[in-house]
PDB file of N, CA, C and O in Angstrom:
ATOM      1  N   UNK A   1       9.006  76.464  34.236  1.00  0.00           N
ATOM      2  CA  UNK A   1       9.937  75.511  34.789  1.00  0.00           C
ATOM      3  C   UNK A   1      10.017  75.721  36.293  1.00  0.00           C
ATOM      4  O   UNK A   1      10.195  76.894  36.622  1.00  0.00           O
ATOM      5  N   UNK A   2       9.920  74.819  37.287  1.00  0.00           N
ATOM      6  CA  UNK A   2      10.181  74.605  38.154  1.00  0.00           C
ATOM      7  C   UNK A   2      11.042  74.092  38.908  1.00  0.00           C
ATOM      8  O   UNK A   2      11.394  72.951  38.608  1.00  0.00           O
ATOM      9  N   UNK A   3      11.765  74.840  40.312  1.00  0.00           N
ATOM     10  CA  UNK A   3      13.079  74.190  40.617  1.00  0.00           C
ATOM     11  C   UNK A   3      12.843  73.559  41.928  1.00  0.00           C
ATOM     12  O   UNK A   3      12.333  73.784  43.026  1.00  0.00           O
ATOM     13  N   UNK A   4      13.454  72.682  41.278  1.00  0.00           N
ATOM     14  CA  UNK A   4      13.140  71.941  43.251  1.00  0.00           C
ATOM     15  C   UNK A   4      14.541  72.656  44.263  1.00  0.00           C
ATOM     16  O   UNK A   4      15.767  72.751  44.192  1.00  0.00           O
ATOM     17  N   UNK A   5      13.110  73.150  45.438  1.00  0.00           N
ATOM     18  CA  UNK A   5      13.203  74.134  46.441  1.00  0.00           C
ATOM     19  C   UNK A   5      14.543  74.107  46.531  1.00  0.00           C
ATOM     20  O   UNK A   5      15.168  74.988  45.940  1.00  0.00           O
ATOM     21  N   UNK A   6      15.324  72.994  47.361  1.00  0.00           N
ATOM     22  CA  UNK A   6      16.779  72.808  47.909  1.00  0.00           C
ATOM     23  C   UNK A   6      17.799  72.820  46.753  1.00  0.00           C
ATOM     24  O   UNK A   6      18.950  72.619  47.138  1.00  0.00           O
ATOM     25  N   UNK A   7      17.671  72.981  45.613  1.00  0.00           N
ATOM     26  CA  UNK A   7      18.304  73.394  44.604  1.00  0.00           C
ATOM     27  C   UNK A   7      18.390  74.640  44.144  1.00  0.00           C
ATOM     28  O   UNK A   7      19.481  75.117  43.830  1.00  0.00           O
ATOM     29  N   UNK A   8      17.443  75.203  44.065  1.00  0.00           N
ATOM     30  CA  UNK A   8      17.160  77.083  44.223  1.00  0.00           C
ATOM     31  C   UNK A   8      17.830  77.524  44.930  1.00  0.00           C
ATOM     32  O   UNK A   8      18.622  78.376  44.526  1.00  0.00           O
ATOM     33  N   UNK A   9      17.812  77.125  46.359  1.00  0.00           N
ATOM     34  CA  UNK A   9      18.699  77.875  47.684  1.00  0.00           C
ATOM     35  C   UNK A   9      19.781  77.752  47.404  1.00  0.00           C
ATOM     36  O   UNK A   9      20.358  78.833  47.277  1.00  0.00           O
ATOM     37  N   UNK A  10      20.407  76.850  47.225  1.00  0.00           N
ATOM     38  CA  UNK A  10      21.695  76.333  46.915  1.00  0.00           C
ATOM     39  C   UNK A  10      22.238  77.500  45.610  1.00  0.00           C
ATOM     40  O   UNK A  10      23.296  78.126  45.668  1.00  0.00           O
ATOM     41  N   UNK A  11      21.290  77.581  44.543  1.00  0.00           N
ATOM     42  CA  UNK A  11      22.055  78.654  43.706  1.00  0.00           C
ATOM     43  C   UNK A  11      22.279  79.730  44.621  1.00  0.00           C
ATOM     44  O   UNK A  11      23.211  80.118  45.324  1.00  0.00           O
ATOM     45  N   UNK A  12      20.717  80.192  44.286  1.00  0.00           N
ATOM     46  CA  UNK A  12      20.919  81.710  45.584  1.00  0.00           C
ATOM     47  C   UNK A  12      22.332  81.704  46.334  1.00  0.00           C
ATOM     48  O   UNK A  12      23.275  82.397  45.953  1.00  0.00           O
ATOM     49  N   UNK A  13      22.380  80.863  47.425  1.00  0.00           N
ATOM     50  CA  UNK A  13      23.314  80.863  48.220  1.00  0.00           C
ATOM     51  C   UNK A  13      24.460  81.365  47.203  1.00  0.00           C
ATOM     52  O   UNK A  13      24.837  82.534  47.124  1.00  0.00           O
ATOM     53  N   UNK A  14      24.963  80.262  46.421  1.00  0.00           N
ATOM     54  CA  UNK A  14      26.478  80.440  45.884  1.00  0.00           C
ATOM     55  C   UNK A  14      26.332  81.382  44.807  1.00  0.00           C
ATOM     56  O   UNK A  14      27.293  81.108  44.088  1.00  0.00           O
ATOM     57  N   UNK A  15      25.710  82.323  44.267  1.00  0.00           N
ATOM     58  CA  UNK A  15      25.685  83.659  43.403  1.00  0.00           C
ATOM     59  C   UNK A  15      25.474  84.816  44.399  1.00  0.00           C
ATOM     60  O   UNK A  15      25.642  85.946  43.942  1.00  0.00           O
ATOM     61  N   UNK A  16      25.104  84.687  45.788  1.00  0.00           N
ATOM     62  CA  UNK A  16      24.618  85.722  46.739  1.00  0.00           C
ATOM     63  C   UNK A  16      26.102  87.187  46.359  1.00  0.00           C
ATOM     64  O   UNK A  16      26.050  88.412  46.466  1.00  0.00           O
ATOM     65  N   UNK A  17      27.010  86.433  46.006  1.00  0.00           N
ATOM     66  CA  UNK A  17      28.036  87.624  45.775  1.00  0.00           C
ATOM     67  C   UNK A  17      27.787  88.156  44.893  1.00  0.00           C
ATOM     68  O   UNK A  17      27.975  89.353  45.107  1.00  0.00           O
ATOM     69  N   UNK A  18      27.309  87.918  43.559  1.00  0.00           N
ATOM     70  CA  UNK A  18      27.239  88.651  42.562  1.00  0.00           C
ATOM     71  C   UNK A  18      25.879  89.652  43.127  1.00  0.00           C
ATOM     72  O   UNK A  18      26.042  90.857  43.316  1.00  0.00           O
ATOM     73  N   UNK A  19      24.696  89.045  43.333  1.00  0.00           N
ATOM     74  CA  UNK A  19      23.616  89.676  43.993  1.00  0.00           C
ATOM     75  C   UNK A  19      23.993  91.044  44.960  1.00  0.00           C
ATOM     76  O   UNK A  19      23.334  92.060  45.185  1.00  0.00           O
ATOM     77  N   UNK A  20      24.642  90.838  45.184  1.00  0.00           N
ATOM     78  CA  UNK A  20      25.432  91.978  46.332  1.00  0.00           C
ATOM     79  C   UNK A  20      26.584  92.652  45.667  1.00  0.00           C
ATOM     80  O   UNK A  20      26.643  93.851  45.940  1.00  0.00           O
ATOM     81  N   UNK A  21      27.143  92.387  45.188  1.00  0.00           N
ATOM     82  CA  UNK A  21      27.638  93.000  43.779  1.00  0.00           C
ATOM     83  C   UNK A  21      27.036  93.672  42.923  1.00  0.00           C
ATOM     84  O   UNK A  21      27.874  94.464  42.492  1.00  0.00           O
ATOM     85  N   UNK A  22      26.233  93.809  42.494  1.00  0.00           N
ATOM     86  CA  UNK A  22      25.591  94.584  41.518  1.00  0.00           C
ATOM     87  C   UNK A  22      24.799  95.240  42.676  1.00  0.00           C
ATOM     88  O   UNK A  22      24.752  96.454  42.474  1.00  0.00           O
ATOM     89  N   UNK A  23      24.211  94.913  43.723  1.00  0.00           N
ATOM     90  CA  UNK A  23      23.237  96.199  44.216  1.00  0.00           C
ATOM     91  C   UNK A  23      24.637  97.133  45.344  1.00  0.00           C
ATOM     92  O   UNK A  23      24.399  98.070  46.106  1.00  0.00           O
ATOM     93  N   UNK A  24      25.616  96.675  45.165  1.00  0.00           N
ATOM     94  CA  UNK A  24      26.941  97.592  45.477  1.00  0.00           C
ATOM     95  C   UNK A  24      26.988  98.484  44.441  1.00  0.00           C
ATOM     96  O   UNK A  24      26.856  99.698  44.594  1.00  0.00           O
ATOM     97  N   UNK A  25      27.195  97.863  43.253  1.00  0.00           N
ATOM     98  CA  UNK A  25      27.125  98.836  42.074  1.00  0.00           C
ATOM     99  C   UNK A  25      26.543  99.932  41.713  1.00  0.00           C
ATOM    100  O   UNK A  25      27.117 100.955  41.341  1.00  0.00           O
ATOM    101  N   UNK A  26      24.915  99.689  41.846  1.00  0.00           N
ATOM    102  CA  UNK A  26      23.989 100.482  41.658  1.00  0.00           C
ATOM    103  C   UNK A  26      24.004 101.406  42.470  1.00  0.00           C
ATOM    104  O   UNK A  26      23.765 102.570  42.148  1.00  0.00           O
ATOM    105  N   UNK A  27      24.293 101.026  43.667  1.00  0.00           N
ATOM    106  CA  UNK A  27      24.209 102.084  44.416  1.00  0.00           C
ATOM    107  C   UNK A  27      25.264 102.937  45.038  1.00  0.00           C
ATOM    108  O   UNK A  27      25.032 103.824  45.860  1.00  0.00           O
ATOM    109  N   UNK A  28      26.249 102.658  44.658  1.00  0.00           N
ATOM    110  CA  UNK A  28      27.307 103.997  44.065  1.00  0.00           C
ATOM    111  C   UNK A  28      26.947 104.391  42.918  1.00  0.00           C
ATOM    112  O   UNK A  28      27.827 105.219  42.684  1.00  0.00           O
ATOM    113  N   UNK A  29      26.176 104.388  41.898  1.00  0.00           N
ATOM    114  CA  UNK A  29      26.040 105.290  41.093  1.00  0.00           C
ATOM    115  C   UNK A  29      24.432 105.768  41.201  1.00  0.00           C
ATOM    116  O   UNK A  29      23.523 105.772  40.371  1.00  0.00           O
ATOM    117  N   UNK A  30      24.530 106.275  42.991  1.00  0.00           N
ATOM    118  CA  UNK A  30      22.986 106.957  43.119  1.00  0.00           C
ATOM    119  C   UNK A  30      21.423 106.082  42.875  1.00  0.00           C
ATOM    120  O   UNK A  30      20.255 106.454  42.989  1.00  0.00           O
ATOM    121  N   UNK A  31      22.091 104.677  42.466  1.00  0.00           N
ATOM    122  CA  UNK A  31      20.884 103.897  42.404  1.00  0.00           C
ATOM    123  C   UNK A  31      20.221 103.316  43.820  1.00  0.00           C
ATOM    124  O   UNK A  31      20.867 103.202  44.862  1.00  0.00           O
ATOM    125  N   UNK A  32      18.926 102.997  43.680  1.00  0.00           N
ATOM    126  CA  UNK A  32      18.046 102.699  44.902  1.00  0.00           C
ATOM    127  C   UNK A  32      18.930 101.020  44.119  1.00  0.00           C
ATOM    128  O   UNK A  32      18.730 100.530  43.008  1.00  0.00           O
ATOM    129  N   UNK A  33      19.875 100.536  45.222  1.00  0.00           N
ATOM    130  CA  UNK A  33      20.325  99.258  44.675  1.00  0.00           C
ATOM    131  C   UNK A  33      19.315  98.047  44.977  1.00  0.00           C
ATOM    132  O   UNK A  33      18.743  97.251  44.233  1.00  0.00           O
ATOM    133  N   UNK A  34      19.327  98.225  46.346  1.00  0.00           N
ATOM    134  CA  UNK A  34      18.684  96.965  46.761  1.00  0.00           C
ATOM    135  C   UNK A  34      16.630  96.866  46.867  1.00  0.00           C
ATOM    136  O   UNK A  34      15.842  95.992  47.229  1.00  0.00           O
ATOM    137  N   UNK A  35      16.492  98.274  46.329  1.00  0.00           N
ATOM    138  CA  UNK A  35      15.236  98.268  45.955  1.00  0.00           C
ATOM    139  C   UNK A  35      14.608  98.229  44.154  1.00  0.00           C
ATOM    140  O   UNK A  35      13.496  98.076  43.648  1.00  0.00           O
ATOM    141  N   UNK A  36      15.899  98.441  43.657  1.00  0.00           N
ATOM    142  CA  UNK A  36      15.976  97.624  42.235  1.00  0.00           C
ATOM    143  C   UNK A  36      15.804  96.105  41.898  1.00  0.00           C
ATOM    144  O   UNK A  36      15.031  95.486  41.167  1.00  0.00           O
ATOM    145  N   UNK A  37      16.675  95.809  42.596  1.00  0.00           N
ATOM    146  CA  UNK A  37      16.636  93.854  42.925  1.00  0.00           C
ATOM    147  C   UNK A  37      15.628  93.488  43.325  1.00  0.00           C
ATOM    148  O   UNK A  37      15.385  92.281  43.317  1.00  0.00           O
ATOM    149  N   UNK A  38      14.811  94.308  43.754  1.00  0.00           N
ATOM    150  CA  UNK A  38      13.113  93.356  45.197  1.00  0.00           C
ATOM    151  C   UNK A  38      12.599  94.064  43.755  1.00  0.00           C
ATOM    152  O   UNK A  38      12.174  93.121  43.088  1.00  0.00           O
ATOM    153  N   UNK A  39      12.460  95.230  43.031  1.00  0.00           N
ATOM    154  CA  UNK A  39      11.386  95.400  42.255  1.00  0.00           C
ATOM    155  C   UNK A  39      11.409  94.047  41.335  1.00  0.00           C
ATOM    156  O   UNK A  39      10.401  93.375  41.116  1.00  0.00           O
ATOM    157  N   UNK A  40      13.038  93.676  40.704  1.00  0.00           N
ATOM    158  CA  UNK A  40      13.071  92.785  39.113  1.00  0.00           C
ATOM    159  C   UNK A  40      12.515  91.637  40.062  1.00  0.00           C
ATOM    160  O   UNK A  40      11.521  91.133  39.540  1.00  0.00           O
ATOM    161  N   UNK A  41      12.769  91.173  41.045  1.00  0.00           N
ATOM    162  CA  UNK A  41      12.244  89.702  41.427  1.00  0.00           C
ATOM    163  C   UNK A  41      10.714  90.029  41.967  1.00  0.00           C
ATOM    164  O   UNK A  41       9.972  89.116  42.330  1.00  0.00           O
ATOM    165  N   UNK A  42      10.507  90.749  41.977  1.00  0.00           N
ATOM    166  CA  UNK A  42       8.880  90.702  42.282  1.00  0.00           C
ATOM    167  C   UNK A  42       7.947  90.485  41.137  1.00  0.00           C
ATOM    168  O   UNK A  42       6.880  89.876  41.060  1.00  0.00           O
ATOM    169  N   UNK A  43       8.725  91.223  40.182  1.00  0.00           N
ATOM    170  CA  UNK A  43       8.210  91.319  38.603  1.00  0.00           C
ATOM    171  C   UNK A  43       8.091  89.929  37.863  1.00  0.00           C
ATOM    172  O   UNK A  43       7.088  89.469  37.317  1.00  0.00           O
ATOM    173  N   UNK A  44       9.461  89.316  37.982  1.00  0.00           N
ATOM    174  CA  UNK A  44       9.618  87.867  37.577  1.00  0.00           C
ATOM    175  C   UNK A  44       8.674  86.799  38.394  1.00  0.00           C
ATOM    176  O   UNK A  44       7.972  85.858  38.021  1.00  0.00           O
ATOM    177  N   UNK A  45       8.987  87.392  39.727  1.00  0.00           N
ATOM    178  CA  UNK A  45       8.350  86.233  40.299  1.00  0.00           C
ATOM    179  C   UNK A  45       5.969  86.047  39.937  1.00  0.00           C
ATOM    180  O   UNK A  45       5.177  85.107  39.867  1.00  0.00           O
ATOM    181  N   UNK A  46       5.857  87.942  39.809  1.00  0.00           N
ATOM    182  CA  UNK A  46       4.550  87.929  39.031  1.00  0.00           C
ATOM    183  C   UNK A  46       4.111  87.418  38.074  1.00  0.00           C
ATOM    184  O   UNK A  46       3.077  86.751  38.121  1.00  0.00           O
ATOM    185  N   UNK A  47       4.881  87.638  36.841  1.00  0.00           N
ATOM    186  CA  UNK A  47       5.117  87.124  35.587  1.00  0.00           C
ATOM    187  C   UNK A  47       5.169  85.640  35.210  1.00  0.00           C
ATOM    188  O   UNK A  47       4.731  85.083  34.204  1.00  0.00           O
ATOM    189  N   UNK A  48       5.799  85.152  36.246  1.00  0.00           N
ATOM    190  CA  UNK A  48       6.214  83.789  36.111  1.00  0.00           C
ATOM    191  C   UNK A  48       4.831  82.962  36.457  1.00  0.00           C
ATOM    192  O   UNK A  48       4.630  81.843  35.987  1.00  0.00           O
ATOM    193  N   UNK A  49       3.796  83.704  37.426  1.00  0.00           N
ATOM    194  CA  UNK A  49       2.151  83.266  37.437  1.00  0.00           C
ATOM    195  C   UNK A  49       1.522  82.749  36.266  1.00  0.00           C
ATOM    196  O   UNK A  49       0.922  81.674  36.259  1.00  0.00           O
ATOM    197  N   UNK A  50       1.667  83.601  35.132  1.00  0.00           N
ATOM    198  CA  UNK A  50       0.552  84.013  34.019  1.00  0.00           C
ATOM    199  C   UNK A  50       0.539  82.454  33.521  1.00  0.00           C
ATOM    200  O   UNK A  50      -0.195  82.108  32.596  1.00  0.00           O
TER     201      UNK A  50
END
C-alpha cells in the first residue's frame, strides 16, 4: 500500500509526539532510543521492497 506523500507527512507530523515519546522512554531505561526507531524504520522501510 502506498501513501500519497502529503498525507504521510501530515501523519508523521501529528504522531511526532508519540515518536518522541517512546524514544524518551527507551531511553531512560538505558535504551539506544532513537537508534531503535532508525533501526524498526529501516527494517520496514526494507521489507516493504520485497
Amino acid at each position: 500500500m502506498m501513501l500519497i506523500p502529503a498525507f504521510e507527512n501530515a501523519l508523521k507530523a501529528e504522531s511526532k509526539f508519540l515518536t518522541d515519546g517512546w524514544i524518551k522512554k527507551a531511553t531512560a531505561k538505558g535504551i539506544d532510543g532513537q537508534g531503535a526507531y532508525d533501526f524498526y524504520v529501516s527494517r520496514v522501510n526494507e521489507l516493504s521492497k520485497l
